[in-house]
C-alpha positions in Angstrom: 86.0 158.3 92.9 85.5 161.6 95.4 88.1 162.1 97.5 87.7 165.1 100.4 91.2 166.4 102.2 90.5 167.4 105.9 93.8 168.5 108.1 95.9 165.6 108.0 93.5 163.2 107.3 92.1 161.9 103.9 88.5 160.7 103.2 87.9 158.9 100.1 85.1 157.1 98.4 85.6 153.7 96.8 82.4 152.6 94.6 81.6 148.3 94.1 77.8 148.6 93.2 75.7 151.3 91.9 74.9 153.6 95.6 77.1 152.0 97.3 80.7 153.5 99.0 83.0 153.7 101.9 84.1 156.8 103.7 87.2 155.9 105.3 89.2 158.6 107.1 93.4 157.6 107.1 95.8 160.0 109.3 99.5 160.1 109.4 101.8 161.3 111.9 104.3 162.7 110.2 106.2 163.3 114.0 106.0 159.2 114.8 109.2 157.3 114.5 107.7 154.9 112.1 108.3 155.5 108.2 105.2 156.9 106.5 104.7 154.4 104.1 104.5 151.5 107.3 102.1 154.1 108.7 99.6 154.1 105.5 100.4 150.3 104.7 99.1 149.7 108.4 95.8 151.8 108.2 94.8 150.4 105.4 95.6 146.7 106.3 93.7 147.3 109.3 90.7 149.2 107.3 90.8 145.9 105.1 90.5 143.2 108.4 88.0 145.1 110.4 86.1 145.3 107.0 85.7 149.0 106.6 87.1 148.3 103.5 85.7 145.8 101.7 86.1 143.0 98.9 86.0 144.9 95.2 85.9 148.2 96.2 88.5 151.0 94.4 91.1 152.7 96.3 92.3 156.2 95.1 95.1 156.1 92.4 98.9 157.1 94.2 99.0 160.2 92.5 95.7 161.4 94.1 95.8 160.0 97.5 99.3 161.3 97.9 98.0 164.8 96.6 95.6 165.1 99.3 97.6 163.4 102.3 100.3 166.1 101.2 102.9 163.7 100.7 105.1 161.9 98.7 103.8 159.6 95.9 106.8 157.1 96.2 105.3 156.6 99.9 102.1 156.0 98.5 103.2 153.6 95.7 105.6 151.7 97.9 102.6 150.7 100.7 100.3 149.8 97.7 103.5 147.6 96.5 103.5 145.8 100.0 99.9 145.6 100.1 99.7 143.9 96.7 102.5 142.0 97.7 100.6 140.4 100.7 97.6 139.3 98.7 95.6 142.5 100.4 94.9 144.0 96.9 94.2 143.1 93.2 95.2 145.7 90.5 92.9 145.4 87.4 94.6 146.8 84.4 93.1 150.1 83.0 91.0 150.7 86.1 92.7 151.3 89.3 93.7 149.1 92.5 91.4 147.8 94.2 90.5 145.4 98.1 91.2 141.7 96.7 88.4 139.1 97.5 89.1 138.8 101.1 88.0 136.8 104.5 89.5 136.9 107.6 90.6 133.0 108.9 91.3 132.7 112.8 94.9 132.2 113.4 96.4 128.2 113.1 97.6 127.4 116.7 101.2 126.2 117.3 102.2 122.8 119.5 102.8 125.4 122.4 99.0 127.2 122.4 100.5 130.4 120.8 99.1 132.1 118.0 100.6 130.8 114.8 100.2 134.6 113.3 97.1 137.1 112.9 94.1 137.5 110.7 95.0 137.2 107.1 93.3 137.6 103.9 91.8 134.8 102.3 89.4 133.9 99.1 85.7 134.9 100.1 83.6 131.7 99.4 82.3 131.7 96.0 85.1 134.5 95.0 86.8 134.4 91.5 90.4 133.7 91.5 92.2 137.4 91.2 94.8 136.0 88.9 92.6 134.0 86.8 92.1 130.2 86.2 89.8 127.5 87.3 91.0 124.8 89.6 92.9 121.7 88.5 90.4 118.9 87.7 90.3 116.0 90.4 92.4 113.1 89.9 91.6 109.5 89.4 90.6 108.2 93.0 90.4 111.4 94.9 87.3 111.9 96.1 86.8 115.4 96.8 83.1 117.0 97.4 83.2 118.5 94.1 84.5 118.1 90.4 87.2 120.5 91.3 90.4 120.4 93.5 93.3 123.4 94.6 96.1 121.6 93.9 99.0 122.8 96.2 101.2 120.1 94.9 105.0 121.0 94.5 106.8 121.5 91.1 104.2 122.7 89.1 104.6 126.7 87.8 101.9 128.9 86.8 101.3 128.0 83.3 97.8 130.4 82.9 99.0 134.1 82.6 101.4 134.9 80.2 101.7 137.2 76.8 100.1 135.6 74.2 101.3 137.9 71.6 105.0 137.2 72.4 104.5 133.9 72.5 102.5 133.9 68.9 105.3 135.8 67.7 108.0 133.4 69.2 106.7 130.8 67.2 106.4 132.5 64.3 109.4 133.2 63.8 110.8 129.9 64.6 108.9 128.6 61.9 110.2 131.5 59.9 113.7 129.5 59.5 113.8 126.4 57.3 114.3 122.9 59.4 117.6 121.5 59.8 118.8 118.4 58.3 121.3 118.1 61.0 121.1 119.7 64.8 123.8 121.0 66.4 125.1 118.6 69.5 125.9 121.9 71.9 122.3 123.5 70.6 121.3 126.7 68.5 124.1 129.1 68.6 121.8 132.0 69.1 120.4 130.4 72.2 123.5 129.7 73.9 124.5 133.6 72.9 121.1 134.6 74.8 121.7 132.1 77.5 124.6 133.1 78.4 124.0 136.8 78.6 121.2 135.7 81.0 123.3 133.8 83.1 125.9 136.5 83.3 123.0 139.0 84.6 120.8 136.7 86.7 123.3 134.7 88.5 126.7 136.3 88.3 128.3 133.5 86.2 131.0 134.6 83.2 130.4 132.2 80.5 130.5 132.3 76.7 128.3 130.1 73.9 131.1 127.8 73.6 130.7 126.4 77.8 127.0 126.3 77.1 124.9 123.1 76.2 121.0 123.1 75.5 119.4 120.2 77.3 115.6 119.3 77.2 115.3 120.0 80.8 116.8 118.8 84.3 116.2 115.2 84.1 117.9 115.2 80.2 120.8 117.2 81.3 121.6 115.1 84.8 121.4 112.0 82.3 123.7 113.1 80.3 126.2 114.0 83.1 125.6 110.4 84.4 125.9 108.4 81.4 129.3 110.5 80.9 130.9 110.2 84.1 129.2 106.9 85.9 129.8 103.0 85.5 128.4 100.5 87.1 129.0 100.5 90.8 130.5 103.9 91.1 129.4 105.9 93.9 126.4 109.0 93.4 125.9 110.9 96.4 122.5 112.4 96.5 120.9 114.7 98.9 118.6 113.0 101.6 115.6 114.1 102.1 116.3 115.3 98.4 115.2 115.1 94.5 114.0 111.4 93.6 114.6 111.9 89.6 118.2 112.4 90.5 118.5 109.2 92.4 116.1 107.7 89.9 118.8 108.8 87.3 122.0 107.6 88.5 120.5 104.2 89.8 119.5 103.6 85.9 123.1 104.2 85.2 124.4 101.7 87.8 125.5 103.8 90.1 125.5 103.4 94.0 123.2 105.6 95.1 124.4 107.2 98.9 122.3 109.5 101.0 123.8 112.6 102.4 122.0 113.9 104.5 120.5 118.2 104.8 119.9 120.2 107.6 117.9 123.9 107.2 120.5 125.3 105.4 121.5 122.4 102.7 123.5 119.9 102.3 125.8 118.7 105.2 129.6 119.4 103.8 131.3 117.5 106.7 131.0 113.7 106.7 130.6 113.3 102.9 132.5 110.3 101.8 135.6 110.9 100.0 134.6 108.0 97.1 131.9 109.8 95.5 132.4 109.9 91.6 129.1 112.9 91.6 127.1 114.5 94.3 124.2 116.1 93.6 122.7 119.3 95.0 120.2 122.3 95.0 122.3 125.1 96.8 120.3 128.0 95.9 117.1 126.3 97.3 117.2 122.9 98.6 114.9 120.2 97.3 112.1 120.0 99.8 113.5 121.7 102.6 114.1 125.3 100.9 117.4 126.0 102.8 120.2 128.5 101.0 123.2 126.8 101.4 125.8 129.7 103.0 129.0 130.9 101.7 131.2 129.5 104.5 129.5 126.2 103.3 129.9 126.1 99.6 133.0 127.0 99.9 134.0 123.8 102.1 132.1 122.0 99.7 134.0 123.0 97.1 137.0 122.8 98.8 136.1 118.6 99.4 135.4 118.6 95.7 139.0 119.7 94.9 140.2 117.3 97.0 138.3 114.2 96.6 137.8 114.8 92.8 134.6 114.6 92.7 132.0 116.3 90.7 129.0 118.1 91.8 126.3 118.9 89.9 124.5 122.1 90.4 120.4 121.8 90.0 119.3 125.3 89.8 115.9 124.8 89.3 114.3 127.7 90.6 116.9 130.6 91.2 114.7 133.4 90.0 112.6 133.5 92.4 113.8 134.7 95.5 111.7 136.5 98.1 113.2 138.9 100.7 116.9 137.7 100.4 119.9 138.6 98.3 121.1 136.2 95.3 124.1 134.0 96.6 126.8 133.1 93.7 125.8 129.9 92.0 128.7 126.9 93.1 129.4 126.9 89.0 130.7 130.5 88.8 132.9 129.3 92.4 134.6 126.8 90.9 133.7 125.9 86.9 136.3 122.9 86.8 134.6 121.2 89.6 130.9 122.1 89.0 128.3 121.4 86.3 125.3 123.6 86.4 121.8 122.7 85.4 119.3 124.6 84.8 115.5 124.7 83.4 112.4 127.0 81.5 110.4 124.5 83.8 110.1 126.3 86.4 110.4 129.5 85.0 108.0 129.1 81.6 106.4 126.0 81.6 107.8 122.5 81.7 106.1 121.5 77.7 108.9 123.9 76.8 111.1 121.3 76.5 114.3 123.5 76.7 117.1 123.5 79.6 120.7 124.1 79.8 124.0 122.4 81.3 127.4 124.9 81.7 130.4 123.0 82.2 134.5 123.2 82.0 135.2 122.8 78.2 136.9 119.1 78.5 134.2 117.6 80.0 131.4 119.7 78.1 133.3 118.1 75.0 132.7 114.5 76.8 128.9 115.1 77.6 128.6 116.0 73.6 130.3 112.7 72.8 127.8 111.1 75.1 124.9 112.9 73.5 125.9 112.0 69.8 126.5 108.5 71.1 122.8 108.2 72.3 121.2 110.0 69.3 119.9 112.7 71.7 118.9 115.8 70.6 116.7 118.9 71.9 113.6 120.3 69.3 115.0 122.8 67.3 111.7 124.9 66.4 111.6 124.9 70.1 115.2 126.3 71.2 114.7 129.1 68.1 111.4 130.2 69.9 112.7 130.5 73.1 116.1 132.2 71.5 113.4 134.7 70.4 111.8 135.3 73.5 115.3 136.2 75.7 115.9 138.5 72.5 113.1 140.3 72.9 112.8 140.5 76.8 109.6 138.6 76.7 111.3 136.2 79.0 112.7 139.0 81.3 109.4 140.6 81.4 107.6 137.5 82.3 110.1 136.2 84.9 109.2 140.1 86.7 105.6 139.4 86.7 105.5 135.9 88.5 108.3 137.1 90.8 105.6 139.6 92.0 102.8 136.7 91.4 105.1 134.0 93.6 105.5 136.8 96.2 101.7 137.2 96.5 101.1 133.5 96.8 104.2 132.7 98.6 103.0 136.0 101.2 99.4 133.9 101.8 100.7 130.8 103.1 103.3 132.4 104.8 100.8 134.5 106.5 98.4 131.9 107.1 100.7 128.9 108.7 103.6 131.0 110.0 106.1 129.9 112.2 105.4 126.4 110.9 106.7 126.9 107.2 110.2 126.7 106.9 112.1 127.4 103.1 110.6 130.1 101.9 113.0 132.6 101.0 112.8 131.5 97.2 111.1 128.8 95.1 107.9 128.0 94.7 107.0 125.8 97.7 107.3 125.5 101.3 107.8 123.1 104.1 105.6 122.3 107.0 107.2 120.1 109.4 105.0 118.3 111.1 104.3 114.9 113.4 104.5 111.5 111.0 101.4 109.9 112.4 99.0 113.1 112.0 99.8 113.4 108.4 97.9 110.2 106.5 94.8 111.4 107.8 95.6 115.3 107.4 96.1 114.5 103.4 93.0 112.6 103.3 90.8 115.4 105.3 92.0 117.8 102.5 91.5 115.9 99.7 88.3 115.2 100.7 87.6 119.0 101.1 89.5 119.8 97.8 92.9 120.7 98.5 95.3 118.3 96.9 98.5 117.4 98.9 100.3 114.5 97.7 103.9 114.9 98.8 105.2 114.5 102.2 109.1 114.6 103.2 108.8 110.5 103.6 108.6 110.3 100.4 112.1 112.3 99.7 114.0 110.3 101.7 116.4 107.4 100.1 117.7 106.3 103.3 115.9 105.8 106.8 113.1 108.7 107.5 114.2 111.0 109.6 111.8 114.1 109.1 108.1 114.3 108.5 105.9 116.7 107.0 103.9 118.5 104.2 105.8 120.0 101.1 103.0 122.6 99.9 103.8 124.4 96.3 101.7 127.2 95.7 102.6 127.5 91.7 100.3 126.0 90.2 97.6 127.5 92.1 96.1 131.1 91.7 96.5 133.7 94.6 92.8 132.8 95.6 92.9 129.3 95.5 96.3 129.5 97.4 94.4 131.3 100.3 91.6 129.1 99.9 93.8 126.0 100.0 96.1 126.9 102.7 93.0 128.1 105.1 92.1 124.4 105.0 95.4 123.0 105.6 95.6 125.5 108.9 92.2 124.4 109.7 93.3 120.6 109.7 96.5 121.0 111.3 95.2 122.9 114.2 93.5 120.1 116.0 95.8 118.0 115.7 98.9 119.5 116.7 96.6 120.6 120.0 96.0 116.8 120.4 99.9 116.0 119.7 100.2 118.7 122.8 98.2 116.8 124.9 99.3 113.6 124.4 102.7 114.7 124.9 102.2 116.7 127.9 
């Protein structure tokens, strides 16, 4: 790569096919009140849609381009950061940073006329998926164009990047050890050890081994809880719109399932009954509606716990990944008499992991044991001694860093794409589009029919009477480009529509 230093400008030459480059001139003004790095981050962005810079070709490395624009390399770094960030650019490891594989979509139009947001990048037809990975195949009865769908269903992580070798090694050791003629009810000692150091430094919670139980996931764990402190008839509050396997669970148990109801921020504190033997909730990123659930508000939750008696259980089923917002304390570290927390390698590794964890006050964790020896319920052992490995090693740490920057990415296209319209998407790994009831029956066969699999609408999270509408998009399970690809057909089917809902209404 040439690059030529004129004045304050830079020119440099980014190479895609033999003879072919682009002389791009980028000036700063180091006298304007906007920071330098916004400055570069912006001339490049706009290099990018006008298409002066274009799909595949190289950018200069940090160190060089900040050389020659005389300034820092931390401003430099940072904008590439943001860039990468937004889906703009793809690093390729070994070789530099270079323009992603991008179109420009026309902005989605709002109920009101106004531009949802600006051009954005999306996957150039035919393109390869930046972060590698073929599309789900089609499911039985869809009937898509081709063989292939983008499946931008909910709950499903990103399963096709991750270290081999540490995994390999993981294993490996695991089989290292001899198997054991008897598991342990609370889990591998060394795993709870690990676990708890990682709940100590991710979420701010002070636990030891000893308040620590190793589940086979979310659904194992709530059982547990349920079969320990429900009979037959007892009230389960569960949030509505909310999680179905929790209501699932408690029903099996006999419980009385009751619906309390969520606004944008979580579950509503004031009004919940005072009977409830359980409630359950996702504070740190509601189930489907991605609100946080504030301080003020957990607190008064807690408070009606204390009071009441009851028991809530804590699903935090994706805490790691939070985009553009500080961590709030988990309930459990609040109040650890009153709170059981749950959490999950789901999410976080892959859900054929198998591995999970519950933390609760020491006399009821000893009741939940009982409960587990009493069913015969156990979790693989090979499997908690591989993952003990991993959080050893860092492997986990390390991969939980790269798909908070991968999530980001994703999480950055739709946002960019549907704007104002997506709601919950400070953390997680989906987002919710709110949208008219009667528009979206024909909206998710439109898309399936053009490839893009969406198969879970807020009716279908509600227990009592439905009182929202609209799509729940995840954007795990999808690469970056097939997340761009996906949610540029989504835009273009909601457009119409919500113009015709306009129209109609005025």
């Amino acid at each position: 790569m040439d690059i030529e230093h004129t004045s304050t400008s830079c020119r440099f030459r980014g190479t895609t096919l033999p003879r072919t480059y682009v002389d791009l001139p980028v000036s700063l003004d180091r006298g304007a009140p906007v920071a330098l790095t916004v400055q570069l981050g912006d001339r490049l962005r706009t290099a990018m849609r006008d298409g002066t810079l274009k799909s595949g070709e190289r950018l200069p490395s940090t160190r060089a381009l900040a050389r020659q624009l005389s300034i820092s390399r931390t401003v430099v770094t940072e904008a590439y950061q943001q860039l990468y960030a937004e889906g703009w650019l793809d690093g390729r490891h070994g070789s530099g940073t270079y323009v992603a594989d991008l179109v420009i979509h026309a902005p989605v139009t709002a109920r009101s006329g106004s531009a949802v947001s600006g051009s954005v990048p999306a996957l150039a037809g035919g393109g390869s998926a930046p972060s590698g990975g073929p599309a789900v195949p089609l499911p039985a009865g869809a009937c898509g164009r081709g063989e292939r769908v983008i499946d931008l269903r909910p709950g499903h992580p990103w399963v096709r990047d991750y270290d081999q070798a540490a995994w390999r090694r993981a294993w490996r050791k695991a089989a290292d050890l001899p198997p054991g003629d008897r598991s342990d009810p609370y889990g591998v000692p060394r795993l709870r050890e690990a676990l708890a150091e990682h709940l100590r430094r991710t979420r701010a919670i002070a636990v030891g081994p000893e308040d620590i139980m190793v589940t086979r996931g979310t659904g194992n764990g709530l059982d547990l809880v349920a079969a320990t402190l429900l009979s037959a008839g007892d009230r389960a509050g569960v949030e509505d719109p909310g999680y179905r396997v929790a209501r699932n669970v408690f029903a099996a148990r006999g419980a009385e399932i009751v619906p309390c109801p969520v606004d944008e921020d979580g579950v509503v504190v004031d009004g919940l009954p005072d009977d409830l033997r359980v409630l359950y909730t996702t504070p740190a990123h509601q189930y489907p509606l991605g609100g946080r659930l504030p301080i003020s508000r957990r607190e008064r939750l807690l408070d009606w716990a204390r009071r009441t008696g009851a028991i809530i259980v804590e699903d935090d089923y994706d805490a790691e990944f939070r985009y553009d917002v500080a961590p709030l304390p988990a309930l459990h570290g609040l109040d650890p008499d009153r709170v059981v927390l749950l959490g999950t390698l789901s999410k976080s590794l892959a859900p054929d992991i198998g591995v999970g964890w519950l933390v609760a006050a020491p006399d009821l964790l000893t009741a939940i044991v009982a409960t587990r020896q009493d069913l015969s319920d156990r979790t693989s052992g090979p499997a908690q001694q591989a993952v003990a490995v991993m959080m050893e090693r860092g492997d986990l740490d390390r991969h939980l860093r790269r798909m908070r920057l991968e999530y980001a990415r994703r999480r950055a296209a739709v946002v960019d794409v549907l704007g104002p319209l997506v709601t919950g998407d400070t953390a997680g790994l989906h987002v919710m589009v709110e949208l008219p009831g009667e528009i979206i029956p024909s909206l998710l066969e439109e898309a399936r029919e053009r490839g893009v699999l969406l198969d879970s609408t807020l009716d279908r999270h509600h227990h009592g009477e439905v009182r929202r509408h609209g799509l729940v998009i995840g954007y795990g399970s999808a690469s970056l480009a097939e997340v761009r690809q996906g949610v540029a057909v989504v835009a273009e089917l909601i457009g119409p529509r919500l113009a015709d809902e306009s129209r109609v209404a005025f």
